[in-house]
N, C-alpha and C positions, 0 to 999 in steps of 0.2 A: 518175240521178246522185244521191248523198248528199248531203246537206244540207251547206252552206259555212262552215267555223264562224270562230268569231269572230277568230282568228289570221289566217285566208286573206283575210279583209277587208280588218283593216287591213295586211296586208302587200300587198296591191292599190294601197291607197289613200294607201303611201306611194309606192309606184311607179309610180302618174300624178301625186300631189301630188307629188313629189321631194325639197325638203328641208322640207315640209309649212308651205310661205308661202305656198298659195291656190295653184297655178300652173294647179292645174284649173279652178276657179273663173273664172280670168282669163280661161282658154281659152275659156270656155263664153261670156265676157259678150264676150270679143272675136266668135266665133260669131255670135251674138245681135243686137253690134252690126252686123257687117256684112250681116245679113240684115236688118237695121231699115234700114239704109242703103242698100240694094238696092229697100229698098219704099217709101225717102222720097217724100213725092209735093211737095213744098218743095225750095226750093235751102237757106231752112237749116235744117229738120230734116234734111236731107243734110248739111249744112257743121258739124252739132252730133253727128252720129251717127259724121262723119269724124274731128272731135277728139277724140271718146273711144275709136275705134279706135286714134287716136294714141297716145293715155292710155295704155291698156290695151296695145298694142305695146310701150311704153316699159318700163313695170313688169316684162312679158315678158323682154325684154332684158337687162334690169335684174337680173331674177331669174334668168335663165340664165347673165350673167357671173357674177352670187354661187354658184349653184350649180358652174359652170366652176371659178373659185378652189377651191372646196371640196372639190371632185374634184382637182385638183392640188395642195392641200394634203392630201387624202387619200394619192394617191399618194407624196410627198414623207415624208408619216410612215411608209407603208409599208417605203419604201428606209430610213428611218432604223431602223424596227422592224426589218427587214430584218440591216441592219448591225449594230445592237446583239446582236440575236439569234445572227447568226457569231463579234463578240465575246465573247457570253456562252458563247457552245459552243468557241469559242478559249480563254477563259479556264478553265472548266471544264478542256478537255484539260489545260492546260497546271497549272492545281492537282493532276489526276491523276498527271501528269508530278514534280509536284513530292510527292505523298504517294508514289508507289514509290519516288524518289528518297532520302525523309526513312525510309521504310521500310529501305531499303539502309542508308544510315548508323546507323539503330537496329540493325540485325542488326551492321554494324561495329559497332557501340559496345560492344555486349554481346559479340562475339568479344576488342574488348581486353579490356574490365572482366576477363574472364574467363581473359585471358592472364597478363592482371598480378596477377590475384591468385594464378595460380599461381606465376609469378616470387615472388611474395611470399612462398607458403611455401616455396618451392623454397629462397628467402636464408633466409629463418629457418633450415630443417635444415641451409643453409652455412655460418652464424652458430655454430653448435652444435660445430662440427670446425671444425681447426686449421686455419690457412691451409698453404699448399704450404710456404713459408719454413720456418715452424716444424718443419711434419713433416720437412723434409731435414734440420736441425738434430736433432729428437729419433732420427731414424733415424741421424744419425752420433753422436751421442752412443752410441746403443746400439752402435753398431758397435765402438766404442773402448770399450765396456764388456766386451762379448764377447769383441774380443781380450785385454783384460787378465783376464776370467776365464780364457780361453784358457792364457794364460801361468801363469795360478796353478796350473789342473790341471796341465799340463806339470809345473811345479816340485815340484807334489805330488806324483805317481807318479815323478817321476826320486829325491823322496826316500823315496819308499814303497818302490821298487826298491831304493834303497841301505838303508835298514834290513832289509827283507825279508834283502838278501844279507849283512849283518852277524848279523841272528838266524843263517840258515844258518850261518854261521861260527861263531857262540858255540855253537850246538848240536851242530857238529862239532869243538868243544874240549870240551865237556862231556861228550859222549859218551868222548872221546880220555882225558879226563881219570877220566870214570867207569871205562873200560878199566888205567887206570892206577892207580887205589885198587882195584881187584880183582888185579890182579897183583901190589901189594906185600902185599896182605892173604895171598894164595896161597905168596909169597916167604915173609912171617911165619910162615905156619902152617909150612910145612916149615921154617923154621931153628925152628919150635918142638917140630918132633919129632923134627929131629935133634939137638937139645940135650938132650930130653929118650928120646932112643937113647943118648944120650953120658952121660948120669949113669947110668942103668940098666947100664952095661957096666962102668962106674968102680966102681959095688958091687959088681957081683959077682966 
């Protein structure tokens, strides 16, 4: 076997000492007395070896309720270690529960932030153009612009027409007119050679 080293000792030596208040010890003098009292050869070194059996029972006892308690107060911390310990793994879960949760509303938060600030440019370039009202107004104004331009060209080609057909007219006296100083001019020349047929016959 290897050599027993100093750990395996006293972990030995707490485990016959128990909570290390002599109870080995005790054992041994309890042992001890009872075979001193087995070989009393007196009734009292018999009757003296018997009350310190007693002694030593007592403190036994004694030490074994203390020890008892302390095993029961061991247990008792355990169920509390215990129960804290499912609290602590409860409360944990439930932090976990609460950071996905805080998680989810940061991803919401940052889906609005990022909603509204497009609504926000989206009204700026609204802000920029005319509301509906107006535009129906400026689209009827132009409307009634258009047809009074409308009107004006009408009135302009119904008068382009009428002078158009007044030119034709004067150009068709002109012409008539032009045709008319060429045929008095034609009239003239012949009364002017037959006037001058009429003197040349008169001389001779």
């Amino acid at each position: 076997m290897g050599a027993v080293t100093d750990d395996e000792v006293i972990r030995k030596r707490l485990l016959i000492d128990g909570d290390g208040a002599g109870d080995d010890r005790r054992i041994n003098l309890l042992v001890k007395s009872f075979v001193k009292w087995c070989n009393s050869g007196s009734q009292e070194e018999g009757y003296s070896q018997y009350q310190r059996m007693l002694s030593t029972l007592s403190q036994c006892e004694f030490s074994m309720g203390k020890t008892l308690l302390v095993y029961d107060m061991n247990l008792r911390e355990m169920e509390n270690y215990e129960k804290i310990y499912k609290e602590i793994e409860c409360s944990i879960a439930g932090a976990h529960e609460k950071i996905a949760e805080c998680k989810k509303q940061i991803l919401q938060a940052k889906r609005i932030r990022k909603n509204r600030q497009e609504y926000d440019a989206l009204a700026k370039v609204i802000q920029h153009h005319p509301d509906r009202h107006e535009t129906l107004k400026e689209l009827e104004a132009l409307g009634k612009e258009l047809e009074h331009l409308s009107h004006i060209k009408e009135s302009v080609e119904d008068k382009l027409e009428l002078r158009r057909k007044q030119f034709h007219v004067l150009l068709s006296t002109i012409h008539e007119l032009q045709q008319t100083l060429e045929n008095d001019d034609k009239l003239s020349e012949v009364d002017e050679v037959q006037e001058s047929t009429m003197e040349t016959d008169s001389k001779s």
